[in-house]
N, C-alpha and C positions, 0 to 999 in steps of 0.2 A: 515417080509412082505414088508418091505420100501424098501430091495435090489430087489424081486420078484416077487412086486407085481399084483395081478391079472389082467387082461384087464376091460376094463371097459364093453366092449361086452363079456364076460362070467361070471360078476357081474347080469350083464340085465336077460341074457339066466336062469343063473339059481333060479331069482325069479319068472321068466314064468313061469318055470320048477316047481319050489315047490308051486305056487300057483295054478300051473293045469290052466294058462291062454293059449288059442292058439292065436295068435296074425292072421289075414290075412298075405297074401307075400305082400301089401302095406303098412302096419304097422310096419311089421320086417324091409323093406327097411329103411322106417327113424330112424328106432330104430340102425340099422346097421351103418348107412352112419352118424350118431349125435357121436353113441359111439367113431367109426376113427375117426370125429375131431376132439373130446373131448382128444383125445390122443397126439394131436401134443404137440413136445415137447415147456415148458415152464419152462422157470428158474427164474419167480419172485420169492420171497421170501414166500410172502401168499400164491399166487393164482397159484399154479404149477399146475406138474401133480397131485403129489398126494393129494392134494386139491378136485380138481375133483372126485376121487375113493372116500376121504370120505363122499362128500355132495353127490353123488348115493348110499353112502352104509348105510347113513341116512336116504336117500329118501325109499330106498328099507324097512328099519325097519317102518318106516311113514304107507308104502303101506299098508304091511306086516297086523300089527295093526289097520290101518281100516277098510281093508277086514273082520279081525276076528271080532270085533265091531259091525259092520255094514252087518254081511251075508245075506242075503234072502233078503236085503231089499234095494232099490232105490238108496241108498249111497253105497253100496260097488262098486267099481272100476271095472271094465271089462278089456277085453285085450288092447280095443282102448285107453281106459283116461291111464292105465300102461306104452304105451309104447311113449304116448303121454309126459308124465312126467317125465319116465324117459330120452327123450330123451332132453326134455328142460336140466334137470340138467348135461347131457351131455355137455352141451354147452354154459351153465347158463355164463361163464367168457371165453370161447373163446374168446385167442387174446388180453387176460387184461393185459394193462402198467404197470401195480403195483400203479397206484392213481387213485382216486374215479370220485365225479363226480363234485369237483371245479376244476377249470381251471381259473388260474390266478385271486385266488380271486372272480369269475365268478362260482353261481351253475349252471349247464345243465341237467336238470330233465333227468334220463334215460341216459344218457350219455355214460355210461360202458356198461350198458346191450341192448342200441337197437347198438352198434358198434359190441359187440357177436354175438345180432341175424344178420346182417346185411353180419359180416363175415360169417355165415353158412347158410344162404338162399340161394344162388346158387346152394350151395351141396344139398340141400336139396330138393330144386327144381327139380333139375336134378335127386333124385333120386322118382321124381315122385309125393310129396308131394302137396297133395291138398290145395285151398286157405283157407278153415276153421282149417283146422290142422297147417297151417301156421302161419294163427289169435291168435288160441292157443298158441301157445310155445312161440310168439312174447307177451302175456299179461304177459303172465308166467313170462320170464324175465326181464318185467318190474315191476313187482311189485312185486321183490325183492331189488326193489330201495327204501332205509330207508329216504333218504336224500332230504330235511335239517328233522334232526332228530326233532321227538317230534312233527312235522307240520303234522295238520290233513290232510292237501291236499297234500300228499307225497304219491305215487302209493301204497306204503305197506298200508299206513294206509284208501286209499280209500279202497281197498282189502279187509280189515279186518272188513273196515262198510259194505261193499257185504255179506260177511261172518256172521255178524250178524245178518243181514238183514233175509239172507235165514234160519236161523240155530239156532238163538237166540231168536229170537220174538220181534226182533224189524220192524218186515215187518208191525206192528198191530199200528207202530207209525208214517208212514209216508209210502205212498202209492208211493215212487220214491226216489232212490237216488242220492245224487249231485255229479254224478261221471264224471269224464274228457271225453271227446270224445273217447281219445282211451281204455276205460277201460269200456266205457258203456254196451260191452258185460256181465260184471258182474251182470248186475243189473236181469236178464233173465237167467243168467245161475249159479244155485249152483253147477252144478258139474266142471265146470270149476274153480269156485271160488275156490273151495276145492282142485284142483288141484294148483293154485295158494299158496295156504296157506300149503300146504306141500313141495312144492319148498321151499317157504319164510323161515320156520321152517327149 
């Protein structure tokens, strides 16, 4: 599979396809226009191409497993958060150096991942991509940022207070949480958070 392996837009196509989702022609656009740039070539060492094909073909089992989980009921995924997420993970390291997010001794919260989204916002744009959908894949790939590890105020691990928040019961211990400005969407949206926390995973 490493000599031939599959495109990342017929990886997408066929979890639509086996989970019966129809995506709208706006949805499939950024699904389309994320998979090409998730493609460009890249010769780091970690973060290649085929880096990419495996974190979609995790994301894709992630889905897979919560749809089944979660059917009939408010949590399962539709076609818009599907193609919503998989196109973040399209894109999740577009254009990464091969180092994180110090710089000279110097951390840069988000550093790697708003320079991914940043590179593929144009394309994205251009292919018609509205501003909430844009909102979207922009948290998404931010809070796959671990760093400085172990720090509660690190976007994963605000994320993951979102996440417990909505999901765990800790909504019944604090009426609001201390989340950064740009991640404050989390606080009102669990299904975005759960898309965040299947990226992150």
């Amino acid at each position: 599979i490493d000599k031939n392996p599959p495109s990342l837009l017929s990886m997408c196509l066929f979890l639509l396809e086996n989970l019966s989702l129809k995506p709208d022609a706006d949805d499939m656009s950024i699904l389309i226009t994320a998979s090409i740039l998730g493609q460009i070539q890249n010769d780091v060492p970690y973060h290649s191409d085929m880096h990419f094909r495996k974190v979609v073909s995790q994301v894709m089992r992630m889905i897979t497993a919560n749809n089944a989980i979660f059917d009939g009921t408010s949590r399962a995924l539709n076609a818009k958060h599907v193609c919503r997420l998989l196109a973040a993970a399209c894109i999740h390291d577009l254009g990464h150096e091969g180092y994180g997010n110090i710089v000279k001794g110097v951390h840069m919260e988000g550093r790697a991942e708003k320079a991914s989204f940043e590179r593929a916002k144009p394309y994205l744009e251009a292919a018609g991509t509205d501003e909430e959908t844009l909102k979207a894949i922009y948290i998404m790939l931010l809070t796959t940022d671990v760093s400085p590890l172990d720090d509660p105020t690190n976007p994963m691990m605000q994320m993951k207070a979102a996440y417990r928040y909505h999901f765990m019961g800790e909504d019944v211990k604090a009426h609001s949480l201390n989340l950064s400005h740009e991640l404050k969407a989390l606080e009102k949206d669990p299904i975005l958070t759960t898309l965040c926390l299947l990226l992150h995973e």
